[in-house]
C-alpha positions as CSV (number, residue, x, y, z in Angstrom):
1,X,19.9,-0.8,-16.9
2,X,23.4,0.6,-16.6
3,X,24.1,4.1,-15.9
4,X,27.3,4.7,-17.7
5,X,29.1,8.2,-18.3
6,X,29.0,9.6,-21.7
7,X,32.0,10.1,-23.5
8,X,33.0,13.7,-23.9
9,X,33.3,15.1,-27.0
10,X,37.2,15.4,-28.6
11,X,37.0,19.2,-28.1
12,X,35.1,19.2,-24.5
13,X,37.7,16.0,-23.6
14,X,40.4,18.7,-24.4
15,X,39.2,21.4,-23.0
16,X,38.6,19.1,-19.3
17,X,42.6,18.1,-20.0
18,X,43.4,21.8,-20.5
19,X,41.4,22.9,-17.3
20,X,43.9,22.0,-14.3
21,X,46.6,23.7,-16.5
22,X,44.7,27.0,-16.5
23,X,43.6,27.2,-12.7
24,X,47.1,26.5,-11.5
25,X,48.2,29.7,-13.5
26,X,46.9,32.4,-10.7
27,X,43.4,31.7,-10.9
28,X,41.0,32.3,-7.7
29,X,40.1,28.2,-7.9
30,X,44.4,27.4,-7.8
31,X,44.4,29.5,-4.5
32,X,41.8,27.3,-3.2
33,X,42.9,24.3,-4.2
34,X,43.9,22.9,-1.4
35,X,41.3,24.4,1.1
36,X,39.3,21.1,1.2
37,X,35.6,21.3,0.0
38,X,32.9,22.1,2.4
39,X,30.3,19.1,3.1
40,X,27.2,18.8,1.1
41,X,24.2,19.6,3.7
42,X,22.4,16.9,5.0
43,X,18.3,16.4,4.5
44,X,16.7,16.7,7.9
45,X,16.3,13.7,9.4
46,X,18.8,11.6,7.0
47,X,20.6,9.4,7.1
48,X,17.3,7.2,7.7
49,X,17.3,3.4,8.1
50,X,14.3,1.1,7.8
51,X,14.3,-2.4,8.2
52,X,11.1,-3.8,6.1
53,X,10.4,-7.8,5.6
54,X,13.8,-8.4,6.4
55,X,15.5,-5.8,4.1
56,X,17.7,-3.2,5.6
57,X,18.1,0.3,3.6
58,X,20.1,3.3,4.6
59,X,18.9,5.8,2.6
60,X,20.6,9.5,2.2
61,X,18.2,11.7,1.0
62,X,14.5,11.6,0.1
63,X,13.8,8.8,-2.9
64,X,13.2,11.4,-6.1
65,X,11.5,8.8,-8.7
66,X,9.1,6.8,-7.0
67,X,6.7,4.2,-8.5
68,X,4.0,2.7,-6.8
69,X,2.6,-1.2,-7.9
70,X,-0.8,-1.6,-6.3
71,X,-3.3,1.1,-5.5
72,X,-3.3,1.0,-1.6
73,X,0.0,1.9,-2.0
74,X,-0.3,4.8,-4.6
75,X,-2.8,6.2,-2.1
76,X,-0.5,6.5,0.7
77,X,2.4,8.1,-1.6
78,X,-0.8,10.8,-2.4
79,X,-2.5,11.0,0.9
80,X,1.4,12.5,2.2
81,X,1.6,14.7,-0.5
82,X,4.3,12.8,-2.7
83,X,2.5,13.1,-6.1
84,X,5.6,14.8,-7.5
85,X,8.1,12.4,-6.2
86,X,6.0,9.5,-8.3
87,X,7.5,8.8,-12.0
88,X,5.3,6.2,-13.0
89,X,2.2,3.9,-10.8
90,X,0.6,0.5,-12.0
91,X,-2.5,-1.5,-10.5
92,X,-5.8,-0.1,-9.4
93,X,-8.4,-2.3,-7.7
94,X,-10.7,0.4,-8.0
95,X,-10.9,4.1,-8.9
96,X,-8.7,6.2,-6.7
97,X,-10.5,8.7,-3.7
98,X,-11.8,11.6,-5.0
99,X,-9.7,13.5,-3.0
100,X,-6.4,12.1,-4.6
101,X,-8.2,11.7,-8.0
102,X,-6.4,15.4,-9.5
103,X,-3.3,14.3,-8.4
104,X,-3.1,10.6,-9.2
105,X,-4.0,11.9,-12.4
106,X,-0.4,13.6,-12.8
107,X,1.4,11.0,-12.5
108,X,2.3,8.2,-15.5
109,X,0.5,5.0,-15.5
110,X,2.9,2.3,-16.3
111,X,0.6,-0.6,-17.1
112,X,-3.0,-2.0,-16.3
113,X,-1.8,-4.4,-14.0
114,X,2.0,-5.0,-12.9
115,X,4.6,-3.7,-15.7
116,X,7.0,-6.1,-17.0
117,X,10.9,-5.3,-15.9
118,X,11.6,-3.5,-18.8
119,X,8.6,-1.0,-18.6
120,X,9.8,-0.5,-15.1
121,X,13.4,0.0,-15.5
122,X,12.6,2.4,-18.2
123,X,10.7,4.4,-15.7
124,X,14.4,5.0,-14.1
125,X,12.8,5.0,-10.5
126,X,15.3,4.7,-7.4
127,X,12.7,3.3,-5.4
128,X,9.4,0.8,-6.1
129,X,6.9,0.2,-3.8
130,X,5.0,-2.8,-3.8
131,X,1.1,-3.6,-2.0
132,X,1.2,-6.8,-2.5
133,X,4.2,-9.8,-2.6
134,X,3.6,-10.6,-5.8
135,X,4.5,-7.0,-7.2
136,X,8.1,-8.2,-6.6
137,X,7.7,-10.9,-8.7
138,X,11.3,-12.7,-9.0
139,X,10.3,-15.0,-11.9
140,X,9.8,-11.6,-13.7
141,X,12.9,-10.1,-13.0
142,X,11.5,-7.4,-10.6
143,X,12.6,-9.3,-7.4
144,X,13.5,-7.2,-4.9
145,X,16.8,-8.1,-5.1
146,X,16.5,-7.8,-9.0
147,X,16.1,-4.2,-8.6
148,X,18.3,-3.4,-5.8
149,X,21.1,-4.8,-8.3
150,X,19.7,-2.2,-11.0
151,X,20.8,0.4,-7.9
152,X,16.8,0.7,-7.5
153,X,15.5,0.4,-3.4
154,X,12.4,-1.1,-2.4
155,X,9.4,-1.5,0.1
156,X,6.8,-3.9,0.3
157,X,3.8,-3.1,2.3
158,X,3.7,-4.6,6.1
159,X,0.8,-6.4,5.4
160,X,2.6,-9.0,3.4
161,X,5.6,-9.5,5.2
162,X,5.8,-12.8,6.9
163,X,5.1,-11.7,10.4
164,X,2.1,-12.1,12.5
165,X,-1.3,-10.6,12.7
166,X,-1.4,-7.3,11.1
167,X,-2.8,-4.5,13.2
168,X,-3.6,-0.9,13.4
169,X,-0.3,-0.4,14.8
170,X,0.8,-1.6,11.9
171,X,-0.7,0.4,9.0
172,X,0.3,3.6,11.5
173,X,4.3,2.0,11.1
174,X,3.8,2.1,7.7
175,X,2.8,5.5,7.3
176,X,5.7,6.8,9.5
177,X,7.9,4.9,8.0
178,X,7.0,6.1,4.2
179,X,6.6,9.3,5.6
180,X,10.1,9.4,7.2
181,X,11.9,8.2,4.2
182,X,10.4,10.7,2.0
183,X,11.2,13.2,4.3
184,X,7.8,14.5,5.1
185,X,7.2,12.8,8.9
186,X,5.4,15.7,10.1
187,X,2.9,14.7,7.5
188,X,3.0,10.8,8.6
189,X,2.3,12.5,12.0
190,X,-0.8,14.4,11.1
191,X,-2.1,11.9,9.4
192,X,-1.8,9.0,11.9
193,X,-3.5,11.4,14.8
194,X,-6.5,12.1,12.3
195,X,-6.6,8.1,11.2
196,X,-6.2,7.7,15.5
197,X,-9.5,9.7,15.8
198,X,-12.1,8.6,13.7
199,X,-11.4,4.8,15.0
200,X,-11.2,6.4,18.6
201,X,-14.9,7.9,17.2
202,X,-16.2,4.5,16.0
203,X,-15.4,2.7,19.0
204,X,-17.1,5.0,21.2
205,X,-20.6,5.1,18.5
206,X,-20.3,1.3,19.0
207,X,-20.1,0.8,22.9
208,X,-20.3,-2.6,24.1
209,X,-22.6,-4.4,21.1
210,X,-22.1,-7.7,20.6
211,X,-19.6,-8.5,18.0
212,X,-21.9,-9.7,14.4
213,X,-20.4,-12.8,13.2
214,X,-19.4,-11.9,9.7
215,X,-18.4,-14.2,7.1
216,X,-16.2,-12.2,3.9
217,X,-16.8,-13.7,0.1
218,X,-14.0,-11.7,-1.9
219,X,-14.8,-14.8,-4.9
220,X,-14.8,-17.9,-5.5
221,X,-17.6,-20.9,-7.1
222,X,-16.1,-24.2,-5.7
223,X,-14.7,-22.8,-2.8
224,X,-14.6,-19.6,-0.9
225,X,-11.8,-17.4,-1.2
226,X,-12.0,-14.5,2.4
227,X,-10.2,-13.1,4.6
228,X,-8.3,-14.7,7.5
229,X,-6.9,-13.9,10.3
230,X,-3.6,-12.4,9.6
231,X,-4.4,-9.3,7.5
232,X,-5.9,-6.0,8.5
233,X,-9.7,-7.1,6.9
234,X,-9.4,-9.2,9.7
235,X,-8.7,-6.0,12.1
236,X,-11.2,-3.6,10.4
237,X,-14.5,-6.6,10.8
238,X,-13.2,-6.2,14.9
239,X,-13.0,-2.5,15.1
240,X,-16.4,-2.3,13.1
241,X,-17.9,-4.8,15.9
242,X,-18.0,-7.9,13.7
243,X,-15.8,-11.3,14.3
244,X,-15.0,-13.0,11.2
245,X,-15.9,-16.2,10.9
246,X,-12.5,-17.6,9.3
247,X,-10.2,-15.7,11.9
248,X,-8.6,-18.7,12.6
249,X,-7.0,-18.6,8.9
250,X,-3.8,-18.4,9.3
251,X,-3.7,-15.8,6.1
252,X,-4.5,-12.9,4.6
253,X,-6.3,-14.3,2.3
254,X,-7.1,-18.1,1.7
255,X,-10.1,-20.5,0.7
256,X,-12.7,-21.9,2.6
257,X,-15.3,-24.8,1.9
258,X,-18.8,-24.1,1.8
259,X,-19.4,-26.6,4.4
260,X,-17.6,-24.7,6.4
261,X,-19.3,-21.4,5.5
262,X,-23.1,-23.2,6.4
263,X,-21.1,-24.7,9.7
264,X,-20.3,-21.4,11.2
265,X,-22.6,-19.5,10.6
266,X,-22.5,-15.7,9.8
267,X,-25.2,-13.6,10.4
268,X,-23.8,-10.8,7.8
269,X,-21.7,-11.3,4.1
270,X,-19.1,-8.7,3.7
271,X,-19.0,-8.7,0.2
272,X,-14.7,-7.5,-1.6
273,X,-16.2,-5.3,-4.0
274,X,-13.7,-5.2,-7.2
275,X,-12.7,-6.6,-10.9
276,X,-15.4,-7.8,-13.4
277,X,-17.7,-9.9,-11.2
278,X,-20.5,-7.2,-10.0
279,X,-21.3,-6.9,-6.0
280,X,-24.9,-8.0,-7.3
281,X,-23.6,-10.8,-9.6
282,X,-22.2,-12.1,-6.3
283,X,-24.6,-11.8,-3.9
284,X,-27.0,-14.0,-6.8
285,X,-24.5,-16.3,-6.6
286,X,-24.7,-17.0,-2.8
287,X,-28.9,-16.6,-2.6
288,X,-29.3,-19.3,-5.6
289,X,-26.9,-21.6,-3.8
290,X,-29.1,-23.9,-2.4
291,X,-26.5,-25.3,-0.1
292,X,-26.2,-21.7,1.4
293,X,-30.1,-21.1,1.9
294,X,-30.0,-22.0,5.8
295,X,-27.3,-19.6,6.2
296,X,-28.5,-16.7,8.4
297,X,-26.7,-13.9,6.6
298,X,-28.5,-15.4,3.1
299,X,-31.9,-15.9,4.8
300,X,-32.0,-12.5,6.0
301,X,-30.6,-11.4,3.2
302,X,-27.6,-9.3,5.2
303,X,-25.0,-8.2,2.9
304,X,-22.2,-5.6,3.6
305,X,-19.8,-4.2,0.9
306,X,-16.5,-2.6,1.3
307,X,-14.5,-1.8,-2.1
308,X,-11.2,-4.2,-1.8
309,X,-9.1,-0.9,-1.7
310,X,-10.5,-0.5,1.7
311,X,-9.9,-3.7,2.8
312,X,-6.2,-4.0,2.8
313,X,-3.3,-1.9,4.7
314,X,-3.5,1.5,3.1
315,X,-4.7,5.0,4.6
316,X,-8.8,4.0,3.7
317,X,-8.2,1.6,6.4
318,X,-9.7,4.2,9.3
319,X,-13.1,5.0,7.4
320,X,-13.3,1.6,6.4
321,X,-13.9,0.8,9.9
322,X,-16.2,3.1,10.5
323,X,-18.4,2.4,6.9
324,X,-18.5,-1.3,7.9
325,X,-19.6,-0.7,11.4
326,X,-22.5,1.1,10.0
327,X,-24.0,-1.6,8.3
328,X,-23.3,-3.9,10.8
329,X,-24.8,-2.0,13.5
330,X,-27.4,0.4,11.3
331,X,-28.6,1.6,14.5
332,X,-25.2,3.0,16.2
333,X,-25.1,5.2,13.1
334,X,-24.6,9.0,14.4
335,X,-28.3,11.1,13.5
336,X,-28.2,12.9,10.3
């Protein structure tokens, strides 16, 4: 999508031609004409530069037409305030927090799922920010070098750049570094001590329990699909006093046999709770598995359930933690 100048109007065209002609005859702007121009004042804190998954942006001023692909995403643009810098949003897992519903509720949805390139561009955003890789799907046209071509930035959430093990650390980088772009770091700031707290809270309801080893069914029939290692479900189950099962999945997110599932054991089921298929439709499927009925989480029938919005690098990450450790450990939750 170009951004061309309009052509001026014959009169207006002459009237532009005619305007030099006019200010050097005695007018105030001829006496200043040579008196260069004073600078344009700078947004605190710009010129900003981010390096994220590899991609390098210098950026001037605060983006002013957001949109947001993927709910965890949207949720961080709300949870700093940035409702009015959003012109369009696309993807929920779930329904948004209650706390950001008014305000998400403002803002254009674009499409259901991810909108196609032309839905996007006509959006007109100068920046897109993506939860998950495939948001910046090049075989679409909204690779993220698609867009920077249309003069549009971009940011993919840390979680799924190709790094190591995603951490707390991590989701607090991500804040600050949203927050610093859109100009509102005081607001990252805050936020990160509050997010700081309530895990710092957790830990110390928790003490030294023995880790509950937890095995995560997001879906799957012929095999498994959980969490591994690399992304932050793998860092909330730790902080919640569990130790996933599959933590040697070198993934996010990747299939495991059921062999493998009866093999290790897990004495809980965190169950991804999202889309079509029902939390109770899937905890059926694993109690009539008969392959599954020695397991110890199915014979005791221990289940946990998180929402997948909670599971994943966005600002629910912190009470996530602390929801999970309550049903893990029922009896380190603080009296009523």
């Amino acid at each position: 999508m170009s951004r061309r100048r309009p052509a001026l109007p014959a009169l207006a065209l002459i009237a532009a031609l005619a305007a030099p002609l006019l200010a050097a005859c005695g007018s105030p702007a001829a006496d200043s004409a040579d008196k260069p121009a004073a600078p344009a004042a700078k947004a605190a804190g710009f010129p900003y530069t981010v390096v994220n998954c590899g991609v390098s942006t210098t950026y001037q001023a605060p983006p002013k037409r957001a949109v947001t692909m993927n709910q965890h995403v949207t949720e961080v643009m709300l949870a700093l305030g940035l409702q009015k810098s959003l012109v369009g949003t696309a993807y929920l897992d779930d329904a948004v927090l209650p706390a950001y519903k008014k305000a998400y509720d403002a803002v254009p949805v674009l499409a259901k799922e991810y909108p196609s390139k032309e839905a996007l561009l006509a959006a007109d955003p100068d920046f897109v920010y993506g939860g998950y890789a495939s948001a910046f799907d090049a075989k679409t046209g909204r690779g993220r070098d698609d867009l920077k071509g249309f003069g549009i930035d971009t940011r993919l959430n840390t979680e799924y750049c190709p790094t190591g093990r995603t951490s707390l650390d991590d989701l607090y980088r991500e804040i600050d570094e949203v927050g610093r772009t859109f100009g509102v770091a005081d607001r990252a700031r805050a936020w990160t001590a509050q997010a700081r707290a309530t895990v710092t809270a957790t830990e110390q309801r928790l003490g030294k329990r023995t880790p509950v080893p937890v095995f995560v069914y997001d879906s799957g029939d012929k095999t498994a699909f959980t969490a591994g290692g690399k992304g932050i479900g793998n860092e909330i189950i730790t902080r919640a006093g569990g130790r996933n099962v599959f933590a040697d999945l070198d993934k996010t997110f990747g299939d495991a046999t059921w062999e493998q599932v009866v093999a290790r054991k897990p004495e809980v089921i965190v169950i991804y709770d999202y889309g079509s298929t029902t939390v109770e439709q899937k905890k059926k499927r694993l109690i009539d598995d008969p392959a599954l009925r020695d397991v110890p989480a199915v014979k005791n029938r221990r289940f946990a359930v998180l929402p997948l919005s909670d599971t994943v690098l966005g600002v629910r990450a912190p009470g996530a933690i602390a929801k999970l450790a309550d049903q893990l450990h029922p009896a380190a939750q603080p009296a009523s």
